[in-house]
N, C-alpha and C positions, 0 to 999 in steps of 0.2 A: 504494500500500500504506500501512497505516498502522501507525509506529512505537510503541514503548513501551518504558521504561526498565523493567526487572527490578521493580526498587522500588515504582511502581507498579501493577504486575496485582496484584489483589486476587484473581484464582482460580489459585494457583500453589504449589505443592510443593515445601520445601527439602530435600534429605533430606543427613544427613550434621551436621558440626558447620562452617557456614559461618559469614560475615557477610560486611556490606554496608562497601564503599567512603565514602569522603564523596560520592565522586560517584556514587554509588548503584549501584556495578555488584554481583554477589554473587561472592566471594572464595570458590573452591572448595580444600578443601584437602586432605583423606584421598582415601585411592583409593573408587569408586563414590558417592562425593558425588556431587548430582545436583541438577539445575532440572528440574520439570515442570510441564506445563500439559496441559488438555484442551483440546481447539479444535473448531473447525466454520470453516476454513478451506482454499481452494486449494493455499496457501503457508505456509510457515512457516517465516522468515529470521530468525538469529541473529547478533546482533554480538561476537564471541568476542574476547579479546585474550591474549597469555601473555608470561613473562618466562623466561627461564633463562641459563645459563652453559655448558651441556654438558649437562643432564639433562634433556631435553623433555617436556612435560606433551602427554598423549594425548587428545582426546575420542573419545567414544563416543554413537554416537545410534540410539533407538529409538523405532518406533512401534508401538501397542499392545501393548509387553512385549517385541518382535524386533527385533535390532538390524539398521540399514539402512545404517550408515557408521562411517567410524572413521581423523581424521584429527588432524594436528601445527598448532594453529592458529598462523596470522603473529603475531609478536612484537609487528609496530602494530598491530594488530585488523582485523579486517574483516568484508563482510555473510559469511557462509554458508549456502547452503540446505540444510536441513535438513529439510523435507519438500517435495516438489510433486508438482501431480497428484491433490492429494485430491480426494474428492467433499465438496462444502463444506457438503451438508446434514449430513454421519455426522460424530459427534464421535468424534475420533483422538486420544489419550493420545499428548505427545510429551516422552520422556526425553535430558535434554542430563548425559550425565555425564560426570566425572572418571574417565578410565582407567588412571591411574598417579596412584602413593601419593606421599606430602609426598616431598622429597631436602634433607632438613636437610644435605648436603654440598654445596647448589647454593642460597646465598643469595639468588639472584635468580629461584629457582625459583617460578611463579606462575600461575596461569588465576582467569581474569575472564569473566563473562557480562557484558555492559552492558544491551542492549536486543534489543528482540523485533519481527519485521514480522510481521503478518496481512494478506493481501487486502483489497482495501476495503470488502469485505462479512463481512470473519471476525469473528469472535467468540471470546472465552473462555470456556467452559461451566462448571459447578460439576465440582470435583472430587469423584468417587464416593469416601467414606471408605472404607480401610485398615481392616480385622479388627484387626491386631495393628501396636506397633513392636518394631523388633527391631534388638540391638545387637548388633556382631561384635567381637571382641578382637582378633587376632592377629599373624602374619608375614608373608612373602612368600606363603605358602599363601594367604592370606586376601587379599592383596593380586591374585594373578593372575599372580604369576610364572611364565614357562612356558607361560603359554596360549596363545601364539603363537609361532610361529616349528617350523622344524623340528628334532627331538629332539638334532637333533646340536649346533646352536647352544649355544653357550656363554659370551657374550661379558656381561657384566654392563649391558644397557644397558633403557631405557624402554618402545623397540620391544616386548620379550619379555612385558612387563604387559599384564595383560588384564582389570581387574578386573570387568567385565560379565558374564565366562563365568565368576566363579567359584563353588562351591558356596554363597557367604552370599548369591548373588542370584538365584539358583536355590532354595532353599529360603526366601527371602522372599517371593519370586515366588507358589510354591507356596502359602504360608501366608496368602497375601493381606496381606502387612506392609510397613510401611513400612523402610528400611534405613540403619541408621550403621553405617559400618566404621571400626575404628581398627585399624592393621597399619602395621608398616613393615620389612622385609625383613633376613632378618639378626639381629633383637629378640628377645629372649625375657623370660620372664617376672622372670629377677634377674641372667642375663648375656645378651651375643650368643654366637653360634656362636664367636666364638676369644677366649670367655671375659671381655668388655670388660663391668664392672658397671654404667659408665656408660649401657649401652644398653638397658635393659630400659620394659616398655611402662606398668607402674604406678605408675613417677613420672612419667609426663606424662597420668594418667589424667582427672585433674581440671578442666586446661583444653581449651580447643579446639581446639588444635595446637601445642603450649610444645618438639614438638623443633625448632620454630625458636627463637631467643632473636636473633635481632641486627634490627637497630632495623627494618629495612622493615618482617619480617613482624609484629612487634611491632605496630606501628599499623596494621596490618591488623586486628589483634585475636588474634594467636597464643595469649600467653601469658594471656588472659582468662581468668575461671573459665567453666567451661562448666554451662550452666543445666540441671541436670536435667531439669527440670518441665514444661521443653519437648515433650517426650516421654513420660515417664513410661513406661518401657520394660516390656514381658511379657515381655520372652523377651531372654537376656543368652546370648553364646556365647562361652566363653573357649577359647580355639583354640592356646595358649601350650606352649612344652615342647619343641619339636623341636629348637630351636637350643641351648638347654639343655644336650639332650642331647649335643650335638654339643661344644660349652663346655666340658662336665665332662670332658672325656680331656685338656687342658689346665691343666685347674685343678691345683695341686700339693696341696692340703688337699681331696685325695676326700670325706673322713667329712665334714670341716666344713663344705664346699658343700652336700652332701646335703641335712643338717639343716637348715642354711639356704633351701634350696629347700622342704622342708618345711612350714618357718616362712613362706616367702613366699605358698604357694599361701594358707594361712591367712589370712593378716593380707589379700593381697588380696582374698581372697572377702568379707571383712569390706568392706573397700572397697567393693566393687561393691554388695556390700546395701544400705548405709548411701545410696546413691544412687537404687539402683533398689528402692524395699521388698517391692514386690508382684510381681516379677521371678521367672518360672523362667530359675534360671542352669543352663546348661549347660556341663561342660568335655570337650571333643571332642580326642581325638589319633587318631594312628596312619595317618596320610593316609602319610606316610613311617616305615618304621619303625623302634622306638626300642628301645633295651634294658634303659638303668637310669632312665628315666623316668617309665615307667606307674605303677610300686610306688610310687615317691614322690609320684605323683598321687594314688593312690589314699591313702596317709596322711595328707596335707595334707587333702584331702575329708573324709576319716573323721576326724582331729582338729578341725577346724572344726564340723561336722555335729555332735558329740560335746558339744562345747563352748558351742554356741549355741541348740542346737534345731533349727537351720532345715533344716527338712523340702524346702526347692525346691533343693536343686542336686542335680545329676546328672551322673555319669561317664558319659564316651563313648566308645567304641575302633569307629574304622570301619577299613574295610578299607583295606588299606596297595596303592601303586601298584606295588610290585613284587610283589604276588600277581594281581594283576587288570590287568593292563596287559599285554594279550598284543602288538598289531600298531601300528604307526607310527602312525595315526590314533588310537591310545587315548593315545598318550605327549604329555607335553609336554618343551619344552626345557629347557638349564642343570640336569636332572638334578632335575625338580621334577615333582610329581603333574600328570597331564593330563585333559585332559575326562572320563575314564569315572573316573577318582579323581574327580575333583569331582562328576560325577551320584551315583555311588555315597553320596556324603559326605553330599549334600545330602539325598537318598532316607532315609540313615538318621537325619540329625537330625528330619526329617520326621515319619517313624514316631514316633520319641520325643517330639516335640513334640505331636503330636495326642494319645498316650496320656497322656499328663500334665497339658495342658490339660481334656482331658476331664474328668479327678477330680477 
């Protein structure tokens, strides 16, 4: 078989906010970051490596868009196969992704691709361009929390993540787009769920991954500015607000959060443009449902909107999983939306995405 370091394949797909090792491996780090390649090979072996402390980094592997595996790579690395049995003339689209979000509470939290094996007659093919890119905002919703395990589990661990099956890769799928996720569980837009300001996702918007801050991930390249341009995104989805909601029964200054929430959705939306200019943003809730959080979504939109002109952002209310989550196969676990919440989610950003691209 013949080897190849990451760094090298010139016909190769990063998707996500990554970067490369000194020793050339590529540093995954959101949930559904991902390495792909097309091929025209028998085989297709991957040298994976990961670090952590307690919170294990998941991969995720598919071919042409269906996942075919989904394991805990060894801590020293090793080969993995990750396809066999192709026919080596048909080129096969093979996705190597990040199945669980960063754990800024596991410092040594970490997944590495190093290198790639082909058959001795495989090949890399050109990648067929992506329609669209497309950026996700969110929380554990958006990360895949829940998409595994059964409904009863409750236990706060790795396992439960499933970022492959969530609605942003499902609706990227759909869109023919390419996909960054930023989520991390618990986060909300100006607090988390039990009200901690420190944990919101628009002060680490700007670099690559900065809710790490201590020295490994640091030279990894965490708290780097992350290059817009790379990208140049269509399509922005802010998914923020549920833990929010949850926060403000906590908070002692109800009125004064409010406003403040208000004030955030504004000032971020202004962010996200300033990055993305040609960007339809969307802001999608209601996957869980919420009660004093919509109205103030809807103000913060309708001030901003008011304020600036900009005609591309869009509110979004999908259906909540406790309307539509009738039997055991529709739920997921930890008390979080499950597949038919996520198809539904996806279906209707869908709909809204193609009528607004259209105009």
């Amino acid at each position: 078989m013949k080897t190849f370091t990451v760094a090298e394949i010139n016909e190769k797909r990063i998707l996500g906010r990554n970067t490369f090792t000194d020793d050339k491996a590529l540093s995954l780090f959101w949930a559904a970051s991902a390495l792909e390649v097309n091929v025209k090979s028998a085989e297709v072996w991957a040298f994976i490596s990961c670090d952590y402390n307690g919170l294990t980094p998941w991969v995720s592997v598919s071919i042409n868009g269906y996942p075919v595996s989904r394991f805990i790579p060894s801590k020293e690395g090793q080969w993995y196969c990750v396809a066999q049995n192709l026919n080596p003339e048909v080129e096969h689209l093979v996705t190597i992704m990040k199945d669980t979000q960063p754990m800024p509470g596991d410092e040594k939290h970490a997944l590495f691709i190093h290198q790639l094996k082909l058959s001795d007659s495989g090949t890399f093919c050109e990648l067929k361009p992506r329609k669209y890119n497309i950026e996700v905002i969110g929380d554990s919703i958006s990360t895949g929390e829940g998409l595994n395990g059964n409904p009863d589990e409750m236990d706060w661990i790795s396992m439960w993540m499933s970022a492959h099956k969530t609605y942003a890769v499902q609706f990227a799928k759909a869109m023919d787009g390419n996909l960054s996720v930023i989520s991390q569980c618990g986060w909300g837009l100006k607090w988390s769920y039990d009200g901690n300001f420190n944990n919101n996702i628009p002060d680490y918007y700007n670099e690559v991954c900065s809710l790490y801050t201590d020295d490994f991930h640091k030279k990894l390249g965490s708290c780097d500015k992350w290059d817009f341009s790379k990208t140049k995104n269509d399509f922005v989805i802010i998914n923020l607000g549920t833990n929010d909601n949850s926060g403000l029964s906590v908070l002692e200054d109800k009125d004064g959060a409010k406003k403040l929430f208000v004030q955030t959705v504004e000032s971020f939306l202004g962010t996200v443009r300033k990055s993305n200019p040609s960007a339809q943003i969307i802001w999608m809730y209601g996957m869980l449902k919420l009660d004093q959080i919509p109205a103030l979504l809807e103000k913060g939109i309708s001030n901003y909107k008011n304020s600036s002109g900009d005609t591309k952002v869009h509110l979004l209310e999908v259906a909540a999983m406790e309307d539509v989550e009738q039997i055991s196969e529709d739920k997921g676990s930890r008390g979080h939306p499950g597949p038919k919440t996520h198809r539904l989610a996806a279906e209707s950003l869908l709909n809204l995405a193609k009528r607004i691209s259209d105009n």
